[in-house]
N, C-alpha and C positions, 0 to 999 in steps of 0.2 A: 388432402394435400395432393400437389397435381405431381401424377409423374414425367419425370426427367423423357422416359422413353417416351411416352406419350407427343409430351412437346418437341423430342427428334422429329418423329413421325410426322407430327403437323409442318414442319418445317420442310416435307421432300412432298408434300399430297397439296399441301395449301398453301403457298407463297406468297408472299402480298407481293403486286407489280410495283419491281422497282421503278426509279425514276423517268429511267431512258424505257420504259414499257407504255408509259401510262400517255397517253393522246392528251398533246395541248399543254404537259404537267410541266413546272418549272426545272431547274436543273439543280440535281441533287450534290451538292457540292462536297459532303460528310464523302458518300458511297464512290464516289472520284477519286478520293485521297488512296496509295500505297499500302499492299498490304500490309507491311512490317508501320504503319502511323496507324492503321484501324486497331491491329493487333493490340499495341500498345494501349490504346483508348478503352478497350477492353479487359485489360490488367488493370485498370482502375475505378471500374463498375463494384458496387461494394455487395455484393453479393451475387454467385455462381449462376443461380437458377436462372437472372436474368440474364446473364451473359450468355447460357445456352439457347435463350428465346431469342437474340438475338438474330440465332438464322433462319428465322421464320419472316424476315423482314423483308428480304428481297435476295435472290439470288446472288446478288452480288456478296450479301453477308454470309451466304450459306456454308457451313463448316470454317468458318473464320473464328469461332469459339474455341476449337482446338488448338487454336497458335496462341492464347491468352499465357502470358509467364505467373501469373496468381489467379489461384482460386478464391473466393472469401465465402465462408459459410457460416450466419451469425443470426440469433431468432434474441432477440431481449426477452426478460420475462423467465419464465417459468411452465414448459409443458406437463401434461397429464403420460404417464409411459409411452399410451396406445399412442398418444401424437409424436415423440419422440422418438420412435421404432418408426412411424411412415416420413418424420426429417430424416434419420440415420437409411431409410434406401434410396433415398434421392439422393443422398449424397455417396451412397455407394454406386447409384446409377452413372452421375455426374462422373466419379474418378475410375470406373470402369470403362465408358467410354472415350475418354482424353486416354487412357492406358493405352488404347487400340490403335492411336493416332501415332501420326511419324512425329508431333513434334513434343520437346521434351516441357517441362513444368520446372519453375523453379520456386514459387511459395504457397501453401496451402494454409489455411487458415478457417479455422472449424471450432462453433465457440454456441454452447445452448444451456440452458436450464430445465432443469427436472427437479417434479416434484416428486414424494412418495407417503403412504400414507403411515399409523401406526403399527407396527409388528412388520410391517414391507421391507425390503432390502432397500440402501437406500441407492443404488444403482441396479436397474431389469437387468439379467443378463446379457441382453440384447446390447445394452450400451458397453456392457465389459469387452464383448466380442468385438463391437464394433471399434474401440479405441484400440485392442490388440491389430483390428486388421488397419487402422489408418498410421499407427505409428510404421507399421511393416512398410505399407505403403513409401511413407516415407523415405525411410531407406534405401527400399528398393530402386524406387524411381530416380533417386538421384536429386532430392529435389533440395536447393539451400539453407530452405526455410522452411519450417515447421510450428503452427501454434496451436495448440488443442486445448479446451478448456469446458469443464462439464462442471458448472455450478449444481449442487443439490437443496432442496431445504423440504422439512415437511408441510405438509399441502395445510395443514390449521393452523400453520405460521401465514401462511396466505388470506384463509379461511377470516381469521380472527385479527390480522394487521389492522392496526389500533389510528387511523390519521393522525392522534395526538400525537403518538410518538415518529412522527416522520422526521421532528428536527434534529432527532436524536441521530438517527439513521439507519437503515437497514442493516448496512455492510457494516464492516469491521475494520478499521485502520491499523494493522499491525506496526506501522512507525509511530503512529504519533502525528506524524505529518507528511505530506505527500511531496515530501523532497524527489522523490524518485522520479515525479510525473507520473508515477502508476498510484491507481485508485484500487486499493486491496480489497479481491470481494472475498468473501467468507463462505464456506458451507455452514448455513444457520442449519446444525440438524442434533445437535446434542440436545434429547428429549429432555433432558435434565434443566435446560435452559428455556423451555418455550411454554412456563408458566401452569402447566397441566398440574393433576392430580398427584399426590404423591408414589399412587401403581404406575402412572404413568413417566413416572422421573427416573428413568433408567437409561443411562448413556449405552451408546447401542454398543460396547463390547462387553457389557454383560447383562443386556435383554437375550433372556433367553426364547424369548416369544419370537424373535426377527431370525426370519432363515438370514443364514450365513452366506454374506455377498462371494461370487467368485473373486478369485486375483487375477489381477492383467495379469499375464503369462509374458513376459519379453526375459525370459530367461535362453531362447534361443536365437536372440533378438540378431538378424545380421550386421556387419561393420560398414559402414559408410565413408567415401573418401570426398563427398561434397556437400554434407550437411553443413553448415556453417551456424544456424540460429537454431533453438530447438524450446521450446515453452509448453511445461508439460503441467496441467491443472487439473486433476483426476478427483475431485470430489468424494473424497476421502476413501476414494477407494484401496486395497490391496493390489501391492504390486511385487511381484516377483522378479528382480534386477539378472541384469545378462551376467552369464558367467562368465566371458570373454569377448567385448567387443570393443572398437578400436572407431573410433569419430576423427579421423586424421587430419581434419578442418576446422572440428566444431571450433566455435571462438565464443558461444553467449549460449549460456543452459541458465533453466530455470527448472526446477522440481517441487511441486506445491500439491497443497493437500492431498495428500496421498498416507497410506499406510503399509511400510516397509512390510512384506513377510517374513517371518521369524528366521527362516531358511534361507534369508536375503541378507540381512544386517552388515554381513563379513564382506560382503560384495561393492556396500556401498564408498569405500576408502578408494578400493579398486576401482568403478569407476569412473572417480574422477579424479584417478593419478594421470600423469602426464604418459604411463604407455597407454591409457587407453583416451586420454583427451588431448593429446602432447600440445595443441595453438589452443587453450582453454583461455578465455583470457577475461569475462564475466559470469559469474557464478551466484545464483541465488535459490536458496531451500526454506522453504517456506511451509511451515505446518507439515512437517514431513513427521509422523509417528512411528516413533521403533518398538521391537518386540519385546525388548529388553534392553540393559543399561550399557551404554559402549563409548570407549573411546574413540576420537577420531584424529587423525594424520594428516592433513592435507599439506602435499607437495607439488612447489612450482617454481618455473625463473618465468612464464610471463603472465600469469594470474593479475592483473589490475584493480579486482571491483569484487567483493564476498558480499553476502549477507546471509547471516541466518538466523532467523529466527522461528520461534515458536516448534522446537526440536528436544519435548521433554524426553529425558534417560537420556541424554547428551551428560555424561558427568566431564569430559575431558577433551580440551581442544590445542591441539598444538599445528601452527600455523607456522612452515618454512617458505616463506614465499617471499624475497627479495624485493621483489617490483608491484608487490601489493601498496595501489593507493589509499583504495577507498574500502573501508572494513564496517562492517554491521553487526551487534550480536546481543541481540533483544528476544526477551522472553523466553533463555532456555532455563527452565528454573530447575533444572537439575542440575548446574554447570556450578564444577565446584574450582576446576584451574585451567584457564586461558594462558595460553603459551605466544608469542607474537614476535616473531622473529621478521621483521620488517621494516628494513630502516629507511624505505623510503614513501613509507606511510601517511596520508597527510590530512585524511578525515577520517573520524572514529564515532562509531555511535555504539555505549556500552549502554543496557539497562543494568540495573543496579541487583542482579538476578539473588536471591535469599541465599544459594549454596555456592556463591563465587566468592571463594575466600584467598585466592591468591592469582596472582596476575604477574607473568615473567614477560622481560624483554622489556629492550629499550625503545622510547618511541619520539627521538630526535626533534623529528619533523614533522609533526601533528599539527597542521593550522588550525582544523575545525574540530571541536569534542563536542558528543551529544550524551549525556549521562543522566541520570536518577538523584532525589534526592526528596531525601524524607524533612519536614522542617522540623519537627518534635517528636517526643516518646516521654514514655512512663522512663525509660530509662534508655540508657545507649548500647541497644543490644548488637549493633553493629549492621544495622542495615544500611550506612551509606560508607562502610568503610572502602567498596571496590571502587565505587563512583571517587571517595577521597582518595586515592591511591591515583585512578587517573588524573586527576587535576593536578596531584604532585609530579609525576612521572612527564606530561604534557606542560613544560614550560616554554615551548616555542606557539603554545595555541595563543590565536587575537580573537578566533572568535568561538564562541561556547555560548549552548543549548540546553537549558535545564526543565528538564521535564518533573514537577516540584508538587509535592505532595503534603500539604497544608494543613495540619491534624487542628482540631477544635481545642477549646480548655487549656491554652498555652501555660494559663496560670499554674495548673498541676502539673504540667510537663517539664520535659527537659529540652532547653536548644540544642537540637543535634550538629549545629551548623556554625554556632558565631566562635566555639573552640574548637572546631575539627577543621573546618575550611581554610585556607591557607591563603592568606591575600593574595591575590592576582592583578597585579600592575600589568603586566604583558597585554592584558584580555580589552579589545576594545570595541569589539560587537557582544553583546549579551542579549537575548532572548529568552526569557520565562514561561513557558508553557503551565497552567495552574491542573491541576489535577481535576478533574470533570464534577468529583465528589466531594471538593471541599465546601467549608461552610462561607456563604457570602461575607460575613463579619469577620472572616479568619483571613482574607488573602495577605492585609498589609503586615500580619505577624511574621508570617514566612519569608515574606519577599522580601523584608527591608532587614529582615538579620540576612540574609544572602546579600543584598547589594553593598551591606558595610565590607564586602572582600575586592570590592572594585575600585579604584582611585582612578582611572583612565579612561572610562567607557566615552567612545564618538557616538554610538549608537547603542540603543536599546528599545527593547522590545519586552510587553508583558500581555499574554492572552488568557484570557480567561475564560472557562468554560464551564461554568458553572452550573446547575440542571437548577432547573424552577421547583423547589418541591412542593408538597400539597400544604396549604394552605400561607403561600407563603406570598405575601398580597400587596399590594402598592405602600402599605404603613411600616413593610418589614423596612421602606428605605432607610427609615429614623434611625439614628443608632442612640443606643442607652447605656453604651457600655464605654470602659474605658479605651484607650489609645494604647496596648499594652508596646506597643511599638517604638512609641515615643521614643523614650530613651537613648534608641540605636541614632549613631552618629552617621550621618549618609551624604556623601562629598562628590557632587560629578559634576566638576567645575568644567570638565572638557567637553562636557555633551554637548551634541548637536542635532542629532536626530530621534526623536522619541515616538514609541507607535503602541496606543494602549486597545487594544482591541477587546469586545465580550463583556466591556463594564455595565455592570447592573444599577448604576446610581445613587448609592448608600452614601452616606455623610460620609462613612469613616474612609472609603473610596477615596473621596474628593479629598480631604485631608491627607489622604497618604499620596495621593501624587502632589501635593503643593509644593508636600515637603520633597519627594523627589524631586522637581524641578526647579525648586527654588537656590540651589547653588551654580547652575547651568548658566554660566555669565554669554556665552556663546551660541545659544539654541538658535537653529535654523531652519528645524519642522516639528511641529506636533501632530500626530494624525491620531483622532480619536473614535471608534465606535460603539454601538452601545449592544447588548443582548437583545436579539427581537424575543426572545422569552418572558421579557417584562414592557409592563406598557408604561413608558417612560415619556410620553408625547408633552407632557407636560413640568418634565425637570432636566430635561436633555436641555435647553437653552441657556435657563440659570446655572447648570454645572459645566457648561462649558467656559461662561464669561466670568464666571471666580475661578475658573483652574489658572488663570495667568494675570487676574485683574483686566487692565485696559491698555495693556502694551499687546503689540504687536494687531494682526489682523486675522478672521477668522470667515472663511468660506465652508459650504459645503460640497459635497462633490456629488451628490445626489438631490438632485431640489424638488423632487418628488416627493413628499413627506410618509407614503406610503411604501419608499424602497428601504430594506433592511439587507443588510445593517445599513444606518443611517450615518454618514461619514461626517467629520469634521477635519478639516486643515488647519492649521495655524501660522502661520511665515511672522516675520518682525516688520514691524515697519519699514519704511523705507527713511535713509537718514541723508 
C-alpha cells in the first residue's frame, strides 16, 4: 500500500505540467475555476488517498487537498491484520498532515474490514489504538462529523463461504427490514456459529485459547462543542465509556457492536442524559453487550428517533421523552418491563422479546406498529402477550407490520391468535412479514387466522421468505393435504391494493390468495413475485391467470424471463 508521505513528496519533485505549462495544450477549464469550487469538488472524491494525489496534478492543485471539508476512508471486503495496520498509517499519515494545515475539517469518515484467524483476537491491537486515536482526533479537531466502522469476521468464514448460500446473505438484518435505509452489517465472528468442530464452538468470551482483546480506552475522552453526527461501529470490541464528557451539539449518535467494560455499565445512562448530550435528538444502539444485568433511564424533551436493539442484560427500560416519535426495541431478550412515557409517539416497532411481560404508558398517537407474533403452540404459554397488549393499547394505529411466525402441525396446536387478537377496524395498511423458517404448506394457516382481525384493510401486503430445503423439489408444489384454513371467515371488501411477494407456487398458495381476494369488490393493483429459490418457469403463467380468472389485465415489469424476482401487475379493465 502506497504511502500518503510518499505521494506528498511526488507532488513537490514531480508535478505534471499544468495546462497553461504545456506548449500548444488546450485550455484547462476544471484548474481556472475558484479555489473555494475546486475545494468543494474535492469534499466529494470518495475516498482520501485520491484527494491527496490530487496535488501531484499540476501546480495549480498543489496543497488544495488541505482545504477539502471531508475526508472519506472506505476499503470493501475484508483485510488480512498485516494489510490493515499499512491502511490504518495512511490514514494516520492522511489526518496528520491536514492537522498541520490552517484549514479546519469538518467530516471524517473511516470504514474497513478485518479478518482474524482461530485462537486470534478478533481486533490487532493496532486497530484498538488506532480507533482510540481517530475518535480523539475527532474531538479534538472540532470536526461535525464523525463515522468509524470496523467490521470483523474470521478468515474460514471467508475461506469456506459457500456460493450457494449467497441468497441467504452474509450480513445480518437486525429490523427485519430496511425501513431505515441502512443495510445492518454484522460482526460474523461467534465461533459457535461458523459451522466448525465442536472444540472449535466456543464464543470468544469464553475461549480460553483467544488472548484477550484490549478495550478502547475513551474513558478520558475530551468534550466537544461541535460534533454534531457521531457513528460508532467497533466490531465487537471493548469499550471503556468517558467518565464526564459533555457533546454540547451532538444531535445523531449511533453506538454498535461494541462491548461495554464491566467498569463502564453505570456510565452508560450518563451519557446519554441531556447534561452530557443536551441537543441529542437521534439515538441508535445496536448490538451493544453489557457486563452484567442493568437497568436503563433515558431522559429527554428533544429525543425524536430511539432504537435499540440486540442489548442482552437489558432487563429494564424506562423511557421519559416527550417529543419521542419514532421508538425501536427489538431483540432485547432480557427485557422484562418497557416504560414509555410519550405521547407524542407515532411509530413503534416492538419484538415480542420472551421476558417482556409488562408494558406501562399511554401511546395515544401510534400511526404505525411493527410487532411479533407467533401463529400456534402446543399451548399459550404467552409468547404473543406483549405484541397483544400493543395492539390494544395502539387504537389510533392505520397501519401495522407483523413479523409472523408460522409453526407446522396446526392440527395438534393451539391458535394463538384468532382469541387473543382483538379485531382491528382502525388498521388499513397491513403487511405480513412470514418467518424465513416456516413450512411452505403452513403460510395460509397463519395468515388467514391473523387476517380474520381486519374488516377495513385499502392495502396489504404478505412476504414470504421461505429457505428452499434439501430435497425439497419442483413435486413438493402439489399439495396433498387439507386447507386447515378453510374455515376462517376473511372479509376485505375495501381492498385495493394487494402485493404478494416470495411465493413459491404450491396449490395451496394459490387457493389461499383466491380466497383472500375474492371479496375485494374494488381491487385496483395486484403485484405478484415469485422465490428465485425455486424453478417455477413453468407454473408462474398458469398461477397467475387463475389467481383472478379473466377480469382485469396482467403485465410484467420485467420481460427478461431471466430477471428475479420475476414481477407481475395486475390493474382491472378498463370500463
Amino acid at each position: 500500500m502506497e504511502s500518503t508521505k510518499n505521494v506528498v513528496e511526488e507532488e513537490h519533485t514531480n508535478p505534471c505540467p499544468s495546462a497553461d505549462d504545456a506548449a500548444g495544450g488546450g485550455h484547462d477549464l476544471i484548474s481556472g475555476l475558484s479555489d473555494d469550487v475546486l475545494v468543494r469538488i474535492l469534499g466529494l472524491v470518495g475516498d482520501a488517498r485520491e484527494v491527496v494525489r490530487t496535488g501531484a496534478l499540476s501546480r495549480r492543485w498543489r496543497g488544495l487537498w488541505a482545504g477539502a471539508p471531508a475526508l472519506y476512508f472506505d476499503v470493501g471486503g475484508f483485510m488480512s491484520p498485516g494489510d490493515a495496520e499499512r491502511f490504518i498509517a495512511v490514514i494516520d499519515d492522511v489526518l496528520a498532515l491536514r492537522a498541520r494545515s490552517d484549514s479546519g475539517i469538518e467530516r471524517v469518515e473511516i470504514s474497513f474490514g478485518v479478518y482474524h484467524g482461530c485462537g486470534e483476537p478478533r481486533l490487532a491491537p493496532s486497530c484498538v489504538g488506532a480507533a482510540e486515536r481517530w475518535i480523539r482526533y475527532a474531538v479534538q479537531h472540532a470536526l461535525t462529523s464523525f463515522f468509524f466502522e470496523v467490521r470483523v469476521t474470521l478468515k474460514r468464514w471467508l475461506d469456506g463461504f459457500d456460493k450457494e448460500d449467497e441468497d441467504v446473505g452474509e450480513d445480518y438484518d437486525g429490523d427485519g427490514d430496511e425501513e431505515d435505509g441502512e443495510e445492518d452489517k454484522v460482526v460474523v465472528d461467534e465461533e459457535e456459529n461458523d459451522g466448525g468442530s465442536e472444540e472449535d464452538n466456543h464464543s470468544s468470551d469464553i475461549d480460553n485459547d483467544k488472548p484477550e482483546m484490549p478495550a478502547i480506552a475513551l474513558d478520558e475522552l475530551p468534550s466537544s462543542a461541535r460534533l454534531e453526527t457521531m457513528r460508532l461501529f467497533l466490531g465487537g470490541a471493548g469499550v471503556r465509556l468517558p467518565n464526564t464528557v459533555v457533546f454540547a451539539s451532538l444531535t445523531d449518535l449511533a453506538l454498535e457492536c461494541m462491548e461495554i467494560a464491566a467498569d463502564s455499565g453505570h456510565l452508560l445512562a450518563g451519557l446519554l442524559s441531556p447534561a452530557s448530550c443536551p441537543r441529542l435528538q437521534k439515538l441508535r444502539l445496536w448490538h451493544l453487550k453489557l457486563a452484567a444485568k442493568m437497568e436503563l433511564l433515558l431522559e429527554s424533551d428533544v429525543l425524536t428517533e430511539l432504537s435499540l436493539e440486540h442489548m442482552d442484560k437489558l432487563t429494564s427500560l424506562e423511557l421519559r421523552t416527550p417529543g419521542l416519535l419514532d421508538l425501536v426495541v427489538q431483540e432485547c431478550d432480557d427485557l422484562e418491563t418497557l416504560t414509555v412515557l410519550a405521547p407524542k409517539l407515532k411509530e413503534l416497532a416492538c419484538a415480542s422479546d420472551p421476558s417482556l411481560v409488562a408494558i406501562h404508558g399511554g401511546l395515544p398517537c401510534v400511526s404505525r406498529l411493527k410487532v411479533d407474533l407467533c401463529s400456534h403452540g402446543y399451548y399459550d404459554d404467552g409468547t404473543d402477550d406483549a405484541s397483544v397488549s400493543l395492539l390494544q393499547r395502539c387504537s389510533s394505529a392505520t397501519s401495522l407490520v407483523v413479523f409472523l411466525y408460522i409453526s407446522s402441525r396446526r392440527d395438534l396446536w393451539v391458535d394463538l391468535i384468532k382469541d387473543k387478537i382483538p379485531r382491528l377496524p382502525h388498521v388499513t395498511s397491513l403487511e405480513i412479514q412470514v418467518h424465513p423458517l416456516c413450512e411452505r404448506h403452513s403460510t395460509a394457516d397463519g395468515a388467514a387466522s391473523l387476517l380474520t382481525r381486519f374488516s377495513n384493510l385499502r392495502y396489504l401486503a404478505l412476504q414470504l421468505n421461505v429457505w428452499n430445503k434439501k430435497g425439497d423439489d419442483d413435486s413438493y408444489n402439489v399439495c396433498d393435504h387439507l386447507d386447515d384454513w378453510s374455515p376462517h371467515e376473511i372479509s376485505l371488501v375495501h381492498l385495493q391494493e394487494a402485493e404478494f411477494r416470495g411465493l413459491t407456487g404450491t396449490d395451496c398458495e394459490l387457493r389461499f390468495l383466491q380466497r383472500v381476494l375474492a371479496s375485494a369488490a374494488d381491487l385496483q393493483k395486484v403485484v405478484v413475485t415469485f422465490s428465485a429459490r425455486y424453478r417455477l418457469e413453468d407454473r408462474r403463467d398458469g398461477f397467475i391467470l387463475a389467481l383472478l380468472g379473466a377480469a382485469g389485465t396482467w403485465t410484467t415489469a420485467c420481460p427478461d424471463a431471466s430477471c428475479q424476482p420475476y414481477e407481475y401487475q395486475w390493474r382491472p379493465s378498463c370500463t
